[in-house]
C-alpha positions as a Markdown table, in Angstrom:
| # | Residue | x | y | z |
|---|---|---|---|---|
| 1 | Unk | -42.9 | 35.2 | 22.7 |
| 2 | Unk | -45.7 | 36.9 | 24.8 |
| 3 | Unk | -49.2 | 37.2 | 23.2 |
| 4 | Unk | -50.3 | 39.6 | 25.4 |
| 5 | Unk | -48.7 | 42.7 | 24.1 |
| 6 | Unk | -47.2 | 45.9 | 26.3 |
| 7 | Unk | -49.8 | 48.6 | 25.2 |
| 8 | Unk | -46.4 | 50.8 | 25.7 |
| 9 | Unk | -45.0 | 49.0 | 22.8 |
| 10 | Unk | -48.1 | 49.5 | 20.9 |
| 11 | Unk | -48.1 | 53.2 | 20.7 |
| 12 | Unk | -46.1 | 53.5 | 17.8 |
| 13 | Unk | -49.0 | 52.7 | 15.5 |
| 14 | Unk | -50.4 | 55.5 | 13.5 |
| 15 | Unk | -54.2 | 55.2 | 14.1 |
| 16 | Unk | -54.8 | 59.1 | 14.0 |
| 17 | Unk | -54.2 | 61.6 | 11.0 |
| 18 | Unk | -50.3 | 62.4 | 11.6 |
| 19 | Unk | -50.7 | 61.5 | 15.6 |
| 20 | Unk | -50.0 | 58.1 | 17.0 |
| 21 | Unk | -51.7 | 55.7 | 19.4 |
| 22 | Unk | -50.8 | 57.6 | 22.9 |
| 23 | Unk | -52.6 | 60.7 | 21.5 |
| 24 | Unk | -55.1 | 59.2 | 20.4 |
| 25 | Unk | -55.2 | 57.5 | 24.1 |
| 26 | Unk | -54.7 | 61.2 | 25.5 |
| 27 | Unk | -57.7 | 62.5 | 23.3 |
| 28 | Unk | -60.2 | 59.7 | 24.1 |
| 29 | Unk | -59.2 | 59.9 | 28.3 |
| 30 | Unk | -60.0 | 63.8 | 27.8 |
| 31 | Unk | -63.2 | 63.3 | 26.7 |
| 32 | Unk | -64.6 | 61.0 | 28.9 |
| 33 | Unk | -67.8 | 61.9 | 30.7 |
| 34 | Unk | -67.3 | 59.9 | 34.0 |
| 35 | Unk | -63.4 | 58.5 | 35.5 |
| 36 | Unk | -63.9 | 55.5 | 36.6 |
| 37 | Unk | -61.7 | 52.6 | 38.4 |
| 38 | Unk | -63.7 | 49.7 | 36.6 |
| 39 | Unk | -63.9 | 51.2 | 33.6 |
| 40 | Unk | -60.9 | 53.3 | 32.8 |
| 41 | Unk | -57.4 | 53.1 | 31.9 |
| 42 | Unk | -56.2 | 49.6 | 33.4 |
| 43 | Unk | -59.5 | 48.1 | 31.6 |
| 44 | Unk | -59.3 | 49.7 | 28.5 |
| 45 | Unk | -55.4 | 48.3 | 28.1 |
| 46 | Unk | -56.9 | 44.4 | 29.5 |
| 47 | Unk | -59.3 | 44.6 | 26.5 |
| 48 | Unk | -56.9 | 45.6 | 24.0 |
| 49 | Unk | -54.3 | 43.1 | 25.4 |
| 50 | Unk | -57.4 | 40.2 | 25.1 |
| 51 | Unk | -58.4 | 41.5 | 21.8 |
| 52 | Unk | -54.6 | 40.6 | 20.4 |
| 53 | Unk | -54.4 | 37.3 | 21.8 |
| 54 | Unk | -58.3 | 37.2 | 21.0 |
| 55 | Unk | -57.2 | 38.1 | 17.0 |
| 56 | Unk | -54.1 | 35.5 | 16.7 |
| 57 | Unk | -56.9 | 32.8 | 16.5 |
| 58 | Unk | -59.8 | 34.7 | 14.8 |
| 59 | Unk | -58.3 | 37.0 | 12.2 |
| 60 | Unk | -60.1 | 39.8 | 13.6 |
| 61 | Unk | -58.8 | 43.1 | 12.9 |
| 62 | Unk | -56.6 | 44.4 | 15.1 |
| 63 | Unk | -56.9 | 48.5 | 14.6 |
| 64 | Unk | -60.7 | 47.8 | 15.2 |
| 65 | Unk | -59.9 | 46.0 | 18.2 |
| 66 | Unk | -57.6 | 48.2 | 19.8 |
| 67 | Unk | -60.0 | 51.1 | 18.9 |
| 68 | Unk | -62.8 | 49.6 | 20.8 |
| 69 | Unk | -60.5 | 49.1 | 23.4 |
| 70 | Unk | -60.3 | 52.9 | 24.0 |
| 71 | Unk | -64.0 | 53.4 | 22.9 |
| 72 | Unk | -66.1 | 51.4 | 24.4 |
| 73 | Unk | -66.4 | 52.4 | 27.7 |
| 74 | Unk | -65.1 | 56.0 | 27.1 |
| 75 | Unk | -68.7 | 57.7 | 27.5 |
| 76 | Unk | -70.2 | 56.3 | 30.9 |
| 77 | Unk | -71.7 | 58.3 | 33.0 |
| 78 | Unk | -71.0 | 55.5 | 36.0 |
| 79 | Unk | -70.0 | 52.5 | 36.8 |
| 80 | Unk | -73.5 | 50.9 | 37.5 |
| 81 | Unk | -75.8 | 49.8 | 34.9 |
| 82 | Unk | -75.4 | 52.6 | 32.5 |
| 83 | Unk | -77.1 | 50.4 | 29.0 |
| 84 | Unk | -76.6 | 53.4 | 27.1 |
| 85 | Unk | -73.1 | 53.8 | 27.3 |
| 86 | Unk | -72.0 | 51.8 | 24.4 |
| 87 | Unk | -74.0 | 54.1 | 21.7 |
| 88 | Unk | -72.4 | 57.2 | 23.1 |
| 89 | Unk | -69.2 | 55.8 | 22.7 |
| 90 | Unk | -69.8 | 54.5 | 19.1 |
| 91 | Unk | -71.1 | 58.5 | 18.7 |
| 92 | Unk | -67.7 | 59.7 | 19.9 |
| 93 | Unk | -65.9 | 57.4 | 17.7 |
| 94 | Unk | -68.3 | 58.7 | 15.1 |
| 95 | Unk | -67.3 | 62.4 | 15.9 |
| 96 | Unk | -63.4 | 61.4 | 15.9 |
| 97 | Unk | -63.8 | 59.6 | 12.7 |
| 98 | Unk | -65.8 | 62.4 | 10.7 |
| 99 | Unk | -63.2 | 64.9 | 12.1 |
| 100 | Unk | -60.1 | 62.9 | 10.9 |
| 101 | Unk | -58.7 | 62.2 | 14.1 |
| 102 | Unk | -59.0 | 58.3 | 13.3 |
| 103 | Unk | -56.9 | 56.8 | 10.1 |
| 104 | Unk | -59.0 | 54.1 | 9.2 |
| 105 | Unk | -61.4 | 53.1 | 6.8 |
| 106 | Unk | -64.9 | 53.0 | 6.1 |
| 107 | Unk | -65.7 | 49.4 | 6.8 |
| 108 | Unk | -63.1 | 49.5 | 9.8 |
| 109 | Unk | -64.8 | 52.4 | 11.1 |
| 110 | Unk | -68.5 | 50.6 | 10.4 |
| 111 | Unk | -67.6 | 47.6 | 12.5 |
| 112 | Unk | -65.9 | 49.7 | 15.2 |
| 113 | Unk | -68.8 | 51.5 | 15.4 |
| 114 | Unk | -71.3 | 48.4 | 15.4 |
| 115 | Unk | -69.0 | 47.0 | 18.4 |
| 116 | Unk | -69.1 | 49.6 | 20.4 |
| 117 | Unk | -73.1 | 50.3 | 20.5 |
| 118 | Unk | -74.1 | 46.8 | 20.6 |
| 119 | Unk | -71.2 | 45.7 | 22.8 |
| 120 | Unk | -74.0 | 45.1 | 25.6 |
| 121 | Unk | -76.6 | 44.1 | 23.9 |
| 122 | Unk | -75.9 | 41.9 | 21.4 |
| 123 | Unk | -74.7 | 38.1 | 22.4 |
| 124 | Unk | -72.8 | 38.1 | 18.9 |
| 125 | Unk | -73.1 | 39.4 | 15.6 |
| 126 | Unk | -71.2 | 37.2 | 13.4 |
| 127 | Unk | -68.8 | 38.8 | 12.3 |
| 128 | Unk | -64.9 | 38.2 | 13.8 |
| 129 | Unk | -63.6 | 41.1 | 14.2 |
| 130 | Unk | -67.0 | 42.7 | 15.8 |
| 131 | Unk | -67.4 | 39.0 | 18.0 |
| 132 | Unk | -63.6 | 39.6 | 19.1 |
| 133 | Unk | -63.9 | 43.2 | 20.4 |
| 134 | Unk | -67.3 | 41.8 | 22.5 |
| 135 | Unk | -65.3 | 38.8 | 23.9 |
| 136 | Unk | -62.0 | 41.1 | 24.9 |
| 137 | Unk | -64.3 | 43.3 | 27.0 |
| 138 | Unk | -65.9 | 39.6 | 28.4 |
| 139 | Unk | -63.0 | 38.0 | 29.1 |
| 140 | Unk | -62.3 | 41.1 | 31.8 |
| 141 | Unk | -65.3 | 40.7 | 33.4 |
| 142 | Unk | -63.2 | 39.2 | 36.6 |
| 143 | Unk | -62.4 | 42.6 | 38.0 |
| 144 | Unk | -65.8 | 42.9 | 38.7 |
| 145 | Unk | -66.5 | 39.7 | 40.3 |
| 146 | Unk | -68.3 | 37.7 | 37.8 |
| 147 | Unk | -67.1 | 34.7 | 36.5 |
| 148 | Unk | -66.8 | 33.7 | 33.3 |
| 149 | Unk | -69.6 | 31.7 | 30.9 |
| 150 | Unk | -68.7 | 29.8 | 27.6 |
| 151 | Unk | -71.8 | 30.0 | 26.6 |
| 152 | Unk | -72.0 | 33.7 | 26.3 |
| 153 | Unk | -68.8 | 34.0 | 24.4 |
| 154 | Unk | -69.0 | 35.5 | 20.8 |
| 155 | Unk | -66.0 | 33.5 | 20.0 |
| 156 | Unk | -65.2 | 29.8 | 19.8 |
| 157 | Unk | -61.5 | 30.6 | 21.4 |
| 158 | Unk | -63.2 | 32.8 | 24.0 |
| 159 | Unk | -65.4 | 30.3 | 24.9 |
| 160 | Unk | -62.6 | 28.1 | 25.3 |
| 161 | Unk | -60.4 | 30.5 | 27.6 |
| 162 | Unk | -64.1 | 30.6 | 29.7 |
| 163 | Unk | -63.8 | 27.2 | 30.1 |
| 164 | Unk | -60.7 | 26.8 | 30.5 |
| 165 | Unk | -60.7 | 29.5 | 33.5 |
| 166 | Unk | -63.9 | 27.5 | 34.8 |
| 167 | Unk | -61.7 | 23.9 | 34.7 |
| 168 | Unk | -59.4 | 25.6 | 36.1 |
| 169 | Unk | -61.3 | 27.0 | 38.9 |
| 170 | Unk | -60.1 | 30.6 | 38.4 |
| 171 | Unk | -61.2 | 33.3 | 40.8 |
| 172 | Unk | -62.7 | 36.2 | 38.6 |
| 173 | Unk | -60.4 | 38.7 | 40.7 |
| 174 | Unk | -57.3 | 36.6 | 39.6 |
| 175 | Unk | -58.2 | 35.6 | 36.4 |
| 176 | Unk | -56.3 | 38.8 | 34.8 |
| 177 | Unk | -53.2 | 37.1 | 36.0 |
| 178 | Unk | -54.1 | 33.5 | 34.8 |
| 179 | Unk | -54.6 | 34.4 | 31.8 |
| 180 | Unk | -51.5 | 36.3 | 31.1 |
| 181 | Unk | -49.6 | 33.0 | 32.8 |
| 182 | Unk | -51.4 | 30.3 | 30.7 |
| 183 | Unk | -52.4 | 32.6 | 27.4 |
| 184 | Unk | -49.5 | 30.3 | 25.4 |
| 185 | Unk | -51.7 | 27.5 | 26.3 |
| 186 | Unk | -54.5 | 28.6 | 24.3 |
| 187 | Unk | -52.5 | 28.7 | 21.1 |
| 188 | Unk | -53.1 | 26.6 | 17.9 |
| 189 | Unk | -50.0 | 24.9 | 16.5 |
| 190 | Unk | -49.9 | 26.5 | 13.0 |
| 191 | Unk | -49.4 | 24.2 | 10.4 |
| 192 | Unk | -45.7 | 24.7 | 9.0 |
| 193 | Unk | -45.7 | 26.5 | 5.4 |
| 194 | Unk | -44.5 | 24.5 | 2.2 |
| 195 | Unk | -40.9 | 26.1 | 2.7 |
| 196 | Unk | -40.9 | 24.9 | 6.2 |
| 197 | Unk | -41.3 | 21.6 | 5.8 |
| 198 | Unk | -38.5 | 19.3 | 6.2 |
């Protein structure tokens, strides 16, 4: 079984008011300030397909997750160093929540919005599910030729894919695919339930 999910086969999920995933997807894409190659799209999916294999191992929440995924990045005005990027897309998400366009609740919603302003500024924050959305947008910092530091992970298992990628001698433009080749590698064995034992 693939870790990395299809983000088609993840559009079922109702995160809007009577609207699914997609629309939500369409509505975000429509409001962007700036379409970008680095930071569209393609990127957005790679951090929400991170985030998931990101969350088997933390516990982090995966609506917040695949909500940063979309929000993140969705108000830069370019592709340089725009620092102020993150708190206009935790505004947006602010917007779409007060309106109703987001089905989540109020804590969800206070931690999506935490990631997204602070996703880069802040090394961590301590909490999983925030720590899990910073190291999904991390771990896709190939595409833009910079490779990968453990030590700058929010996460213990993203540190450990960092590593990994720098034991491995990964290239950051090919470490999309490596990761998607090797991701069962990073898995735990889980510890079999009473029931399973033999």
């Amino acid at each position: 079984m693939s870790l990395i999910a299809n983000p088609l086969e993840l559009n079922s999920t109702t995160l809007m008011k009577g609207q699914d995933y997609l629309t939500l997807q369409n509505h975000v894409l429509s409001n962007r300030i700036f379409e970008s190659e680095l930071h569209g799209l393609m990127h957005w999916q790679q951090v929400e397909r991170n985030g998931l294999l990101l969350a088997s191992e933390t516990g982090a929440d995966t609506t917040v997750v695949r909500l940063f995924a979309l929000f993140h990045d969705s108000k830069r005005a370019d592709d340089g160093f725009d620092m102020d990027h993150g708190p206009r897309g935790a505004e947006f998400a602010k917007t779409c929540f007060e309106e109703h366009h987001i089905d989540i609740s109020q804590e969800q919603f206070d931690k999506l919005y935490h990631a997204c302003k602070f996703h880069t500024k802040e090394p961590r924050s301590g909490d999983a599910t925030i720590d899990t959305c910073y190291d999904a947008d991390r771990l896709d910092l190939g595409r833009v030729g910079i490779i990968l530091d453990p030590s700058k992970m929010a996460t213990t298992f993203g540190a450990r894919i960092a590593q990994k990628s720098l034991d491995d001698d990964v290239k950051p433009e090919s470490f999309r695919e490596w990761l998607e080749k090797h991701q069962n590698a990073f898995r735990q064995p889980q510890p079999l339930r009473h029931s399973e034992q033999p």
